[in-house]
DRENMARZA-579914 format. One record per residue: x, y, z of N, C-alpha, C, O in turn; residue number from 0; residue in three letters. Coordinates in steps of 0.05 Angstrom, whole numbers, always signed. Layout:
// residues N
<site n_xx="X" n_yy="Y" n_zz="Z" ca_xx="X" ca_yy="Y" ca_zz="Z" c_xx="X" c_yy="Y" c_zz="Z" o_xx="X" o_yy="Y" o_zz="Z" num="NUM" residu="ALA"/>
...
//
This chain:
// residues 58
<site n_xx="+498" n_yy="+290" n_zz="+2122" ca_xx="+493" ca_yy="+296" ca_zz="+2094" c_xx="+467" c_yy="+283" c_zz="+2085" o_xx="+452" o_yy="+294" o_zz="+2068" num="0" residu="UNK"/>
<site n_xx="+462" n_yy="+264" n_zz="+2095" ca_xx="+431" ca_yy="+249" ca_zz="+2081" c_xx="+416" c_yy="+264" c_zz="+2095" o_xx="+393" o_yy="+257" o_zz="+2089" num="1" residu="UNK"/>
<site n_xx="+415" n_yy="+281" n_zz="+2112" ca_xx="+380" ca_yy="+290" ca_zz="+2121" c_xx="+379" c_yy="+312" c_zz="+2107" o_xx="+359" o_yy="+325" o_zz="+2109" num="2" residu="UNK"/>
<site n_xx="+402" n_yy="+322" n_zz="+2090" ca_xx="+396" ca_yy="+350" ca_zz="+2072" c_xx="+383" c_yy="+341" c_zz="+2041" o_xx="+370" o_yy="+358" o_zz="+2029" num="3" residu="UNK"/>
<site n_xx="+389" n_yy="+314" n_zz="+2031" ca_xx="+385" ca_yy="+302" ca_zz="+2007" c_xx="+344" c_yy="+316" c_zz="+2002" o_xx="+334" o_yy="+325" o_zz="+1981" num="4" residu="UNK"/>
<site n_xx="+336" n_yy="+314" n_zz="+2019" ca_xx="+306" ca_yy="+325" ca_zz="+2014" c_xx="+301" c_yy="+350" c_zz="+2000" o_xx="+280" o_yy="+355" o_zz="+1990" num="5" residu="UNK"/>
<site n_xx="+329" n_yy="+370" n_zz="+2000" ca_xx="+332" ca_yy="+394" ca_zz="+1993" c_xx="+335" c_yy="+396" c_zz="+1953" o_xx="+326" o_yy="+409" o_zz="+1934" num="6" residu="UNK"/>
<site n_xx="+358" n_yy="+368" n_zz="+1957" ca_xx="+358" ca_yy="+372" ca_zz="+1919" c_xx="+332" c_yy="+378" c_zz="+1907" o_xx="+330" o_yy="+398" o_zz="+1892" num="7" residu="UNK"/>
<site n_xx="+314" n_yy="+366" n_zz="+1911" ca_xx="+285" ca_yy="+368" ca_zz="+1890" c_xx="+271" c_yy="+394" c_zz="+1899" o_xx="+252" o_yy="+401" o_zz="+1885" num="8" residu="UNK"/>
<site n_xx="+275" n_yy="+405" n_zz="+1918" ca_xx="+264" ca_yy="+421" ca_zz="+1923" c_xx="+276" c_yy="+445" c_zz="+1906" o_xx="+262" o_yy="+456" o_zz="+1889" num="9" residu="UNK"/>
<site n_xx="+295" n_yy="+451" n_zz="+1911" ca_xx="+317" ca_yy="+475" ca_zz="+1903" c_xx="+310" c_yy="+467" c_zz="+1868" o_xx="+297" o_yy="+482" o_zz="+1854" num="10" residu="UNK"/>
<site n_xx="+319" n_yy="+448" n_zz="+1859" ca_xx="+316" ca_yy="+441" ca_zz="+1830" c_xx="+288" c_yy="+456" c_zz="+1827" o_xx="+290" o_yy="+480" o_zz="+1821" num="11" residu="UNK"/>
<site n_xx="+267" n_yy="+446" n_zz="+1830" ca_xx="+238" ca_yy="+451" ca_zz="+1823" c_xx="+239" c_yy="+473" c_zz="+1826" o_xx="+228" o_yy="+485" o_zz="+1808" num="12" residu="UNK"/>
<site n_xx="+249" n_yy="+489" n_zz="+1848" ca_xx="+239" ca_yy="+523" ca_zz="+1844" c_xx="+265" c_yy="+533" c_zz="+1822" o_xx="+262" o_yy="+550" o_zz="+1803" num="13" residu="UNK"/>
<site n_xx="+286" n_yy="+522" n_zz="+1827" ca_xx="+292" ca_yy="+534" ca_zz="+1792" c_xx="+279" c_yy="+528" c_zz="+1776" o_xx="+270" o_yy="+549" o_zz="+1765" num="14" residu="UNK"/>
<site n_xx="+270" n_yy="+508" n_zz="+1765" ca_xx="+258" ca_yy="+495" ca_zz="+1744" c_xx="+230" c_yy="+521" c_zz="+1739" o_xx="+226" o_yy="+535" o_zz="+1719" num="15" residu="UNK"/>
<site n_xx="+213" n_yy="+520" n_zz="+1765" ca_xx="+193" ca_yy="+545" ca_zz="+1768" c_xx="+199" c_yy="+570" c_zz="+1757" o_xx="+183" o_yy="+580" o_zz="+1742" num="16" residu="UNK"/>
<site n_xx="+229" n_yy="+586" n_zz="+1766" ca_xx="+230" ca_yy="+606" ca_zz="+1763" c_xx="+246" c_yy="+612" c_zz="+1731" o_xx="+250" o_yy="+634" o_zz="+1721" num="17" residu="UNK"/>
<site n_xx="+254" n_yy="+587" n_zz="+1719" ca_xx="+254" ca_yy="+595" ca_zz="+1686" c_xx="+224" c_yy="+591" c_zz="+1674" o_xx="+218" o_yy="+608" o_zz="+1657" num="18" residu="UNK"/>
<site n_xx="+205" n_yy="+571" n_zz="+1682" ca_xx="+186" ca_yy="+572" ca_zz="+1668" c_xx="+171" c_yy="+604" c_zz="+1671" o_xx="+164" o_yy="+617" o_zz="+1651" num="19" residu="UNK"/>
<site n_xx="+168" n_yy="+615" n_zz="+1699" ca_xx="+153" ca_yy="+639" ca_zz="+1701" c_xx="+165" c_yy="+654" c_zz="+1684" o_xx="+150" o_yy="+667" o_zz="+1669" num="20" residu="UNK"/>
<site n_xx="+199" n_yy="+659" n_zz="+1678" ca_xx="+215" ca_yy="+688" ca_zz="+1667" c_xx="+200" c_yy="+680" c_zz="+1639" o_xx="+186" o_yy="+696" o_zz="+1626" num="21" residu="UNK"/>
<site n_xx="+205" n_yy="+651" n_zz="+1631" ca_xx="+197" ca_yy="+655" ca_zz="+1601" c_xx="+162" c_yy="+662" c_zz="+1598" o_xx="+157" o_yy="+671" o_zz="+1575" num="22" residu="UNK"/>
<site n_xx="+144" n_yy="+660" n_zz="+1610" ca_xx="+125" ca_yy="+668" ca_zz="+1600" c_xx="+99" c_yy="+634" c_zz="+1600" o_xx="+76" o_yy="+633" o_zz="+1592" num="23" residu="UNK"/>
<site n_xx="+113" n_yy="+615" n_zz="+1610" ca_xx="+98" ca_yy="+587" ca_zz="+1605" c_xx="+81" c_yy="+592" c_zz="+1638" o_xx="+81" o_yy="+610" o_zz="+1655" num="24" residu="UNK"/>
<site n_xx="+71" n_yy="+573" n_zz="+1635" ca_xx="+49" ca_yy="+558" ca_zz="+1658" c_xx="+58" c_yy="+536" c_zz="+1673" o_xx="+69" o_yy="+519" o_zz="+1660" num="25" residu="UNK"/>
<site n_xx="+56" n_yy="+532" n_zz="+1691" ca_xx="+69" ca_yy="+505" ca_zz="+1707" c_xx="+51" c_yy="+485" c_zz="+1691" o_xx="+65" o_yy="+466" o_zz="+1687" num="26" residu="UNK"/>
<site n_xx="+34" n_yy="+481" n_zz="+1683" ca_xx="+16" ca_yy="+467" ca_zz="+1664" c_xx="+30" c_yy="+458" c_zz="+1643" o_xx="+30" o_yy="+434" o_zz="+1637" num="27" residu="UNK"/>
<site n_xx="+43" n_yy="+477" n_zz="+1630" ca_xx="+70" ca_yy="+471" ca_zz="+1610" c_xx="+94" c_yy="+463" c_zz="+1620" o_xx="+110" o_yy="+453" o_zz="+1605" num="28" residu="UNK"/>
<site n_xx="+98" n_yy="+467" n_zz="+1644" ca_xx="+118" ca_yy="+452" ca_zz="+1650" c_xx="+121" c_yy="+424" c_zz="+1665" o_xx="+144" o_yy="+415" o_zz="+1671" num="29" residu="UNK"/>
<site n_xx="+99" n_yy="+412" n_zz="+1670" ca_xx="+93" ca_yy="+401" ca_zz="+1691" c_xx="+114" c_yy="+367" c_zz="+1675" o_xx="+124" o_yy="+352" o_zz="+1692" num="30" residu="UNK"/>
<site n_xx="+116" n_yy="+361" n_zz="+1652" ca_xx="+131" ca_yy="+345" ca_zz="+1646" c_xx="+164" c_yy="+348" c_zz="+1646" o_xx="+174" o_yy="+328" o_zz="+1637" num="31" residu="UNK"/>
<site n_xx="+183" n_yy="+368" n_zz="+1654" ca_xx="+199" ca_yy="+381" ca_zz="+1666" c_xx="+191" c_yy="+373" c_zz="+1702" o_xx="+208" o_yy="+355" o_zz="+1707" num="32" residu="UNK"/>
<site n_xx="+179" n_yy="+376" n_zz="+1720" ca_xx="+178" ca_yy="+372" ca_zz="+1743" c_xx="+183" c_yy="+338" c_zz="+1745" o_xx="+198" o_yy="+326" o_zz="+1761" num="33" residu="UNK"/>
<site n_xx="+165" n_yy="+327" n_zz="+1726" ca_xx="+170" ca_yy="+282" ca_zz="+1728" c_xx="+200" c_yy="+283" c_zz="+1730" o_xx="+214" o_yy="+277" o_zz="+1749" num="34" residu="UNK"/>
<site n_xx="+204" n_yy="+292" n_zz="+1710" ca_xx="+241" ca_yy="+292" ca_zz="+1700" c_xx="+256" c_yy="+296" c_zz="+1719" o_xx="+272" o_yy="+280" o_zz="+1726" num="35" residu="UNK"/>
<site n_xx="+252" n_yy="+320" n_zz="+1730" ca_xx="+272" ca_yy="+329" ca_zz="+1757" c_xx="+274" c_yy="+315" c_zz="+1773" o_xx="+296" o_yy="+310" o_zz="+1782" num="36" residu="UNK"/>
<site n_xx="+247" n_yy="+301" n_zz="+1782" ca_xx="+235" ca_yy="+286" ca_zz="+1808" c_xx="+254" c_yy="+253" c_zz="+1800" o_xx="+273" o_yy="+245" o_zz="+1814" num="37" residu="UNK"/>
<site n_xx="+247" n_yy="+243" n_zz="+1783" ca_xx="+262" ca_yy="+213" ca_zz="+1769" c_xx="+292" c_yy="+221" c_zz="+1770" o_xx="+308" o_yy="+203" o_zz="+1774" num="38" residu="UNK"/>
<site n_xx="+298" n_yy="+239" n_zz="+1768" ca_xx="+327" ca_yy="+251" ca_zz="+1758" c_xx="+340" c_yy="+255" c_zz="+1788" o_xx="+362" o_yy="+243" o_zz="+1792" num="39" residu="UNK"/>
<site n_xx="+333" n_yy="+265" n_zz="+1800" ca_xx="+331" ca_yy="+275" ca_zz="+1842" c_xx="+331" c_yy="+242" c_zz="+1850" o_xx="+352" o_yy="+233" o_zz="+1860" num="40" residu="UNK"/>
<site n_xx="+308" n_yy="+225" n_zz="+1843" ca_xx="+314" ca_yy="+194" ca_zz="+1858" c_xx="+331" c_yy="+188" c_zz="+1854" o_xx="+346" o_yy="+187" o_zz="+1873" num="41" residu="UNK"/>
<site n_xx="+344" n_yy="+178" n_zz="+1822" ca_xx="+366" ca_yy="+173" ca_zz="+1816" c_xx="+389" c_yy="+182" c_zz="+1833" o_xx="+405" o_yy="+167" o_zz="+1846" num="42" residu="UNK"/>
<site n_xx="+390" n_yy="+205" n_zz="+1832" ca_xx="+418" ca_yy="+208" ca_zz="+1844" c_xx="+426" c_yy="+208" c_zz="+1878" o_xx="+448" o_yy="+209" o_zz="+1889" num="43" residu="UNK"/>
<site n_xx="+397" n_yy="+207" n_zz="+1889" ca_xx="+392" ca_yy="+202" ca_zz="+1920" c_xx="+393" c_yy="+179" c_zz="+1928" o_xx="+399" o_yy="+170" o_zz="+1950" num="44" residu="UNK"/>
<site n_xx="+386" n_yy="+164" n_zz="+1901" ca_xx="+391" ca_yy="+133" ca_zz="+1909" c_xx="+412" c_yy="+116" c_zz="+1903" o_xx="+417" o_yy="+93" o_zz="+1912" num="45" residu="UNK"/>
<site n_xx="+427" n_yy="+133" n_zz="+1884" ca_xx="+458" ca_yy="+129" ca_zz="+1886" c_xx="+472" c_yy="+140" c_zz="+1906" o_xx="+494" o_yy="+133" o_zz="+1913" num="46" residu="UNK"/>
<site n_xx="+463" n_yy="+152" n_zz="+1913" ca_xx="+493" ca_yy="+164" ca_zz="+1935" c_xx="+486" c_yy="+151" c_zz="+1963" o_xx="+505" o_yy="+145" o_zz="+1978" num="47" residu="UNK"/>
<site n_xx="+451" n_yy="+146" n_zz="+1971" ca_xx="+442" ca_yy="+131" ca_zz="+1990" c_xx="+464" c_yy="+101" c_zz="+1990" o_xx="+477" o_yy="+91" o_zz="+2009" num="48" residu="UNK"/>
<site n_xx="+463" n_yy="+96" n_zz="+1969" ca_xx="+471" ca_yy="+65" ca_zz="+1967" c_xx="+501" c_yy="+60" c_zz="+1968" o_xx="+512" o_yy="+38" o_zz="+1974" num="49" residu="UNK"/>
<site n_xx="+518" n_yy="+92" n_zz="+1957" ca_xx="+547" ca_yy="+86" ca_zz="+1963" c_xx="+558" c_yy="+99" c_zz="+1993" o_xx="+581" o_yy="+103" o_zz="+1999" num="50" residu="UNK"/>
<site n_xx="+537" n_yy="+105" n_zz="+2006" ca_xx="+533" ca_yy="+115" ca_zz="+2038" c_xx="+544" c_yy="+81" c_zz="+2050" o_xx="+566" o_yy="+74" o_zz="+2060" num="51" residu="UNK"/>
<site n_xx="+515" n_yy="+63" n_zz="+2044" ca_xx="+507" ca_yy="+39" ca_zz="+2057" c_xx="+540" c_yy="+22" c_zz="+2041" o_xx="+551" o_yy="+6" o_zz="+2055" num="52" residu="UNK"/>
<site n_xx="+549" n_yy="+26" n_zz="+2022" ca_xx="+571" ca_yy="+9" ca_zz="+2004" c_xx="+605" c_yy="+19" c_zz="+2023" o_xx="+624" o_yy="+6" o_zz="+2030" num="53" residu="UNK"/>
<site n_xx="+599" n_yy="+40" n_zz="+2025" ca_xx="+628" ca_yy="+50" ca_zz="+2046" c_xx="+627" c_yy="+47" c_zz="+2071" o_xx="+649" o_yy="+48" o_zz="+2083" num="54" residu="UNK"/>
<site n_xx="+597" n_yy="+40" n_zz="+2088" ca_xx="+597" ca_yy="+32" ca_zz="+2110" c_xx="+603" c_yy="+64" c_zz="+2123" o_xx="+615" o_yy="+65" o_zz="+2145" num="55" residu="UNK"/>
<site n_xx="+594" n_yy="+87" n_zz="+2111" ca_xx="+605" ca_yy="+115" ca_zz="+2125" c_xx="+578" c_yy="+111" c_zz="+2150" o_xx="+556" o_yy="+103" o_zz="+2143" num="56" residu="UNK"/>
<site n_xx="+584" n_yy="+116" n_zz="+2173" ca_xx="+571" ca_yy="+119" ca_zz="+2201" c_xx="+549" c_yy="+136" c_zz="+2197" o_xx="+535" o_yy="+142" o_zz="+2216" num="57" residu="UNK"/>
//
């Protein structure tokens, strides 16, 4: 399961991409939406990293 975690931010960001294109914005406009995801993606990679290392799962 941790060597797929690289995938969340990825998959997020091209959604994130493909509402900004339908509506009509610029990745330029969205580019404070991409920080968010990315801070938002650590967070939760680095929680689950850490209850990986806390359960001792192999």
């Amino acid at each position: 399961m941790i060597k797929l975690f690289f995938l969340m931010p990825i998959v997020t960001c091209l959604i994130w991409w493909a509402y900004l294109t339908l509506r009509g914005y610029t990745l330029k406009q969205g580019t404070k939406g991409f920080v968010h995801i990315l801070i938002f993606n650590a967070v939760i990679i680095s929680f689950l990293v850490l209850m990986i290392f806390v359960t001792d799962y192999p």
